[in-house]
C-alpha positions in Angstrom: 56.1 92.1 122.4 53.5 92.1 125.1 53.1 88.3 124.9 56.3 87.6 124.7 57.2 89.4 127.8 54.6 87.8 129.1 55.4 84.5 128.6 59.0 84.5 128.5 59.3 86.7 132.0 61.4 88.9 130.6 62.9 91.9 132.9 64.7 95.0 132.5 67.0 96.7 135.5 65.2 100.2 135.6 62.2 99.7 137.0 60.6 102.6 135.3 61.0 101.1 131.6 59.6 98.1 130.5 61.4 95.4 128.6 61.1 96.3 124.8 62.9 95.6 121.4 66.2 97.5 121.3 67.1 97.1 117.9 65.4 95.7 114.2 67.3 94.5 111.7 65.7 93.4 108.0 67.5 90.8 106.1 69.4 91.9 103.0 67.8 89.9 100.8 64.6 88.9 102.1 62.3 91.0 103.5 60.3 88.4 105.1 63.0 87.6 107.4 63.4 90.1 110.4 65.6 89.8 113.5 64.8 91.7 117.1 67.3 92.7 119.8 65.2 91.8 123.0 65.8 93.5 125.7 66.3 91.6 128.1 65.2 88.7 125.8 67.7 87.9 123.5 67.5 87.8 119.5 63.7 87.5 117.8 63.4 85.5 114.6 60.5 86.3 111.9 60.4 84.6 108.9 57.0 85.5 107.6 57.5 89.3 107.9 56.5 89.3 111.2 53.4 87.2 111.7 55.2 84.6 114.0 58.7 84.8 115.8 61.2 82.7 117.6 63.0 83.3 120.1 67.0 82.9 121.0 68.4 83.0 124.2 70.3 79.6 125.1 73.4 80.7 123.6 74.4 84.1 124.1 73.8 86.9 126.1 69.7 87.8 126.7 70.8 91.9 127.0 70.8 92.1 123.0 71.5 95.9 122.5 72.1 95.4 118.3 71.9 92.9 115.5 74.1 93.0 112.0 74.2 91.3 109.0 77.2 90.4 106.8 75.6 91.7 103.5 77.6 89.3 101.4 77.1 86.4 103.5 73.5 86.9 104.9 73.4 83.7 106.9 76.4 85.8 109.4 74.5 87.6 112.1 76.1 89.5 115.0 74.6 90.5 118.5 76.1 93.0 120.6 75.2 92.8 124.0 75.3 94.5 127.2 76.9 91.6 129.2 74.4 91.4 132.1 72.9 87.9 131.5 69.4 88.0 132.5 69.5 89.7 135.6 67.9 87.6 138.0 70.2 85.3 138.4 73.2 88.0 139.4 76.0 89.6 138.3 78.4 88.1 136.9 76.0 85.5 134.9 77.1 82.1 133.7 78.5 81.3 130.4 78.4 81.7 127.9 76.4 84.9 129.2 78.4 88.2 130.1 79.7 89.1 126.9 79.5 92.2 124.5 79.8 89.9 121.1 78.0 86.7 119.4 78.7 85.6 116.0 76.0 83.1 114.2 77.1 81.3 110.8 73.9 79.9 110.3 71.2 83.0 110.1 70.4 82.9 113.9 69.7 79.4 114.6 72.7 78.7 116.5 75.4 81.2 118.3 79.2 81.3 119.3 80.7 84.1 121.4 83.7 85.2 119.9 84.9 87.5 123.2 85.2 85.5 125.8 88.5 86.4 126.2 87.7 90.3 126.4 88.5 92.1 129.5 85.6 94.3 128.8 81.7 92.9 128.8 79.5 96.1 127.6 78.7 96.9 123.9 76.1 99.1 122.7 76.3 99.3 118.9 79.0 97.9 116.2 79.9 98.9 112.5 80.7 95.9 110.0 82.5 97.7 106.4 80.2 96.7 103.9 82.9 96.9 101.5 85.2 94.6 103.4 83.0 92.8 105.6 85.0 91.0 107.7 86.5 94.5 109.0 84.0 95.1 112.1 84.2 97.8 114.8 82.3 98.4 118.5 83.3 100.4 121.6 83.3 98.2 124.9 83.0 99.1 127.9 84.3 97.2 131.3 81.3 96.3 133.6 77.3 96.9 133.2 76.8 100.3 133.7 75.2 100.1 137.4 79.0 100.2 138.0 80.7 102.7 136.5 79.6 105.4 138.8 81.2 103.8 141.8 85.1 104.1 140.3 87.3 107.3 139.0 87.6 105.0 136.0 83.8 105.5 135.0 83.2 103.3 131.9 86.3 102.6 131.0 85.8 102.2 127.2 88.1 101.3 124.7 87.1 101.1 120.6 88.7 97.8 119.1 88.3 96.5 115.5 88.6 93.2 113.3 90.1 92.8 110.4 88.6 88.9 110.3 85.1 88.7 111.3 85.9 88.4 115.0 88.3 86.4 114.9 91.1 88.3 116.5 90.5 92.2 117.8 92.6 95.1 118.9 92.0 98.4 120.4 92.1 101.2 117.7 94.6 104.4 118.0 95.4 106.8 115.8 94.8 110.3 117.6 91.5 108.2 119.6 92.1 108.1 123.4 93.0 105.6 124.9 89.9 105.3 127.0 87.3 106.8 127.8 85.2 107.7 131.0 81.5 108.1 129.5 80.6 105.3 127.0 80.7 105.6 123.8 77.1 104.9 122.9 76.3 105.4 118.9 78.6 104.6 116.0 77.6 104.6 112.3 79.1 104.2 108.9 78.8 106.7 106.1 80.2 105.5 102.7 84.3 105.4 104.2 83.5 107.5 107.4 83.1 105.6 111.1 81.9 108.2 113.3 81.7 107.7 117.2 79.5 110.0 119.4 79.8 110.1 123.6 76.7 109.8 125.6 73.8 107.8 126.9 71.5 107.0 129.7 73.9 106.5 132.5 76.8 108.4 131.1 74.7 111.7 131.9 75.3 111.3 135.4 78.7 112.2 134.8 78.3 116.1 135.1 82.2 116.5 135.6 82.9 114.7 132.0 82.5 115.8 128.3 79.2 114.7 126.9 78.3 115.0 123.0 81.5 114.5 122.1 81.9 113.3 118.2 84.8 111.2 116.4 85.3 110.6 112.3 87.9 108.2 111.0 88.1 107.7 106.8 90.5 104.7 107.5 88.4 102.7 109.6 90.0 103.4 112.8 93.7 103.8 111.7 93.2 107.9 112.2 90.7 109.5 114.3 89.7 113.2 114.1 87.9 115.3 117.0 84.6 117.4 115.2 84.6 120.8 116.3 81.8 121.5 118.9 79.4 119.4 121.0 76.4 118.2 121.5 74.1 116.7 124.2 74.2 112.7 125.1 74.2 111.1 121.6 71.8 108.0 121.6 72.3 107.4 118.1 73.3 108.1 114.6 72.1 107.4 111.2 73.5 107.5 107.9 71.4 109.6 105.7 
């Protein structure tokens, strides 16, 4: 990772952390192959288990916060990304930059956004239904987060879910709010059951909001129930 920082210039936006990998993702059905979220340095390609990589950045956001595989089709990835381009060239960046969702049909050689028309840039982490793969769900929030502690809005983030592999989205109801201030930062999948969990980095600077704060749906978004109690900032959950 050190070289390829190195010799890619890659940069992250707090100055106390230094770029890194984000996210690994193993391929379903061969181990050799590996895929990296770079952050900020888009998606890393091994092959030979991880004794050389390429690199992926032309095509799609560099912020790559998570990568998932379509277990039935293992050639489908998806990055979700944090919407910022690369940073040194401003805010907002070019196209086809600045988006939360990419979409590649051909194991990571080539990508597609399939959200440019999304009113909101930010995504953290996404669920695909391994029984119904084409059924995918992420929280989005609107802006990079340097901006949400300017505006009463905060984060703004609204949950939304396909039904046809990105196609076409739409924001999820069913007792879930509407939106929420602090974003929305881990979601997993266990067996039937999304669950969504409040916190984060930047969301902690929201003293005057509910932090911790976990959802459960067995319907895939169509119902949403509240868990009793709360925790602190939730980076991330795991199925176990």
């Amino acid at each position: 990772v050190a070289e390829l920082v190195a010799r890619r210039k890659w940069l992250y936006p707090v100055p106390t952390i230094p770029p890194h990998i984000r996210h690994i993702l193993v391929d379903w059905n061969d181990a050799d192959v590996i895929y990296a979220a770079g952050q900020v340095g888009g998606v890393l390609k091994s092959e030979d288990g991880g004794t050389t990589w390429r690199d992926f950045t032309e095509e799609l956001d560099p912020d790559v916060h998570m990568i998932v595989q379509d277990p039935h089709q293992p050639q489908v990835i998806y990055a979700v990304c944090g919407g910022g381009g690369d940073i040194v060239h401003g805010y907002p960046p070019p196209a086809p930059q600045g988006h939360p969702i990419y979409r590649s049909k051909d194991g990571g050689d080539s990508w597609e956004c399939i959200s440019a028309d999304f009113e909101r840039n930010y995504g953290v982490q996404m669920v695909l239904d391994p029984a119904h793969p084409e059924r995918l769900m992420l929280p989005v929030a609107r802006d990079i987060p340097s901006r949400w502690t300017s505006r009463p809005e905060k984060a703004d983030v609204v949950v939304i879910r396909s039904d046809d592999g990105g196609a076409t989205w739409n924001a999820v109801s069913g007792g879930l709010s509407a939106r929420f201030p602090v974003m929305i930062e881990a979601v997993a999948m266990v067996r039937e059951t999304v669950f969504l969990a409040t916190g984060g980095q930047v969301s902690r600077r929201f003293e005057d909001e509910p932090m911790g704060e976990v959802y459960c749906s067995a319907d895939f978004g169509g119902k949403w129930a509240k868990l009793p109690g709360r925790l602190p900032s939730v980076y991330c959950m795991t199925a176990a």
